[in-house]
Backbone as CSV, one residue per row, in Angstrom:
resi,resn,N_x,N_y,N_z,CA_x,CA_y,CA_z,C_x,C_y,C_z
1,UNK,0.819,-1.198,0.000,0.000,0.000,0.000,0.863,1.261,0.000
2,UNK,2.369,1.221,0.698,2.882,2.350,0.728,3.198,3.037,-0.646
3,UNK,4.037,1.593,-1.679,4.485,1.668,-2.124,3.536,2.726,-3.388
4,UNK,2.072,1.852,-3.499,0.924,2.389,-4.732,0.820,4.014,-4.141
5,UNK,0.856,4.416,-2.964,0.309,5.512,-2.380,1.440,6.451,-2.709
6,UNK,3.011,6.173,-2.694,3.812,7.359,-2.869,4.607,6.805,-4.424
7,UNK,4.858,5.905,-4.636,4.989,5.798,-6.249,4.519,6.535,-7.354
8,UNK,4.942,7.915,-7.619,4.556,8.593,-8.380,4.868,8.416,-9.901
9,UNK,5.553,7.660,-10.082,6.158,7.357,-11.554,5.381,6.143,-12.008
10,UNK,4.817,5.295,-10.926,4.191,3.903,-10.863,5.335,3.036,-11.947
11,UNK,6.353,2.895,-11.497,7.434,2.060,-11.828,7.574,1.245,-10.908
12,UNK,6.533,0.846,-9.709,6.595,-0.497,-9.271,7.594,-0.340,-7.929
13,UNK,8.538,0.629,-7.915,9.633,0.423,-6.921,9.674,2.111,-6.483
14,UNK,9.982,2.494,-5.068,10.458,3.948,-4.328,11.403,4.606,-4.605
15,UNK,11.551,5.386,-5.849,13.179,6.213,-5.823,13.517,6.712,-4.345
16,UNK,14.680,7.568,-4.279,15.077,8.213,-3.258,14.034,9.691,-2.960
17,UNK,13.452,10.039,-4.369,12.737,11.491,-4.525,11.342,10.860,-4.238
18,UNK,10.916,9.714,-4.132,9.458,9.513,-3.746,9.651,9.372,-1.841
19,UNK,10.525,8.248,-1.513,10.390,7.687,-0.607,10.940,8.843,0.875
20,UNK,11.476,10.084,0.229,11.830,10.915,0.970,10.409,12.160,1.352
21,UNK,9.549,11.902,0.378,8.174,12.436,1.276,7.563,11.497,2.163
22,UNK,8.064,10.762,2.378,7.023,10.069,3.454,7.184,10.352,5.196
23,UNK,6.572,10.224,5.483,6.569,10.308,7.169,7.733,9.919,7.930
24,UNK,8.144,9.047,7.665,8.883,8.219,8.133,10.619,8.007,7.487
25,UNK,11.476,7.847,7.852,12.340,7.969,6.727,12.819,6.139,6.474
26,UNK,12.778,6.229,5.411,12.567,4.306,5.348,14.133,4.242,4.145
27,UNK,15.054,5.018,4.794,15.849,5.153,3.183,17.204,3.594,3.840
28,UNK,16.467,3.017,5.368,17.841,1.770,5.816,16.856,0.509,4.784
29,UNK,15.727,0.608,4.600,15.412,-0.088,3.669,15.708,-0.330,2.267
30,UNK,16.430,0.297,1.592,17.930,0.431,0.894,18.502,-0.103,0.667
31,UNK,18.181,-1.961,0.880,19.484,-2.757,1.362,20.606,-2.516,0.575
32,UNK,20.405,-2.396,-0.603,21.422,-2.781,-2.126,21.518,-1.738,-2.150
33,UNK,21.162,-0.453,-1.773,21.835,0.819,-2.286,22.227,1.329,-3.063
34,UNK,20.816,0.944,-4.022,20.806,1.118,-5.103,19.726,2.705,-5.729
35,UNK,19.447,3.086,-4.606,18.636,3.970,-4.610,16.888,4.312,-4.882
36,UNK,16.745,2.930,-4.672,15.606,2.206,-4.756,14.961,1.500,-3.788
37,UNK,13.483,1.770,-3.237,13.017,0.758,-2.546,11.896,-0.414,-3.193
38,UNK,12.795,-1.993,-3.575,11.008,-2.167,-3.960,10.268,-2.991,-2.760
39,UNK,9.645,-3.722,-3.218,8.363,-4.577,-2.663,8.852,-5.559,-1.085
40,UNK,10.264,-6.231,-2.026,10.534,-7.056,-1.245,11.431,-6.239,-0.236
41,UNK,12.403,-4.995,-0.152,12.896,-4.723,0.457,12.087,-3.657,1.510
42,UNK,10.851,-3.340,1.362,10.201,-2.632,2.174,9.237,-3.843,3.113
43,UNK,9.266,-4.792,2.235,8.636,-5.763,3.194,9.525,-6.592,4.387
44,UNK,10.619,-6.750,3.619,12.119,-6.747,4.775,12.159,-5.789,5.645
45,UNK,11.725,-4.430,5.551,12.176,-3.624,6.767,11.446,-3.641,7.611
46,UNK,9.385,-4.185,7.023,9.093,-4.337,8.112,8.853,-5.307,9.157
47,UNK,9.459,-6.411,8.543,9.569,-7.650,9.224,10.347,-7.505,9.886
48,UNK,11.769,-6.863,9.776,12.722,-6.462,11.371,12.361,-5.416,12.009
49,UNK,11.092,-4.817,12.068,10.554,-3.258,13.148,10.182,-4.310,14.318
């Protein structure tokens, strides 16, 4: 849900320029540091909160 709600490009995955409006700063979800958050790595971050 986060992802459909701030995905403004709807490319499926969080650049650094989407995922930095959000509430929260989710940028350790990042793993690969690649400057990207997708599906599986936001679902990783919240399985370790």
């Amino acid at each position: 849900a986060l992802i459909k709600k701030y995905d403004t490009n709807r490319d499926g995955v969080l650049d650094k320029s989407e995922w930095t409006k959000m509430k929260f700063d989710y940028s350790h979800a990042d793993v690969n540091q690649d400057g990207k958050i997708t599906p599986a790595e936001l679902a990783d971050a919240f399985a370790k909160r």
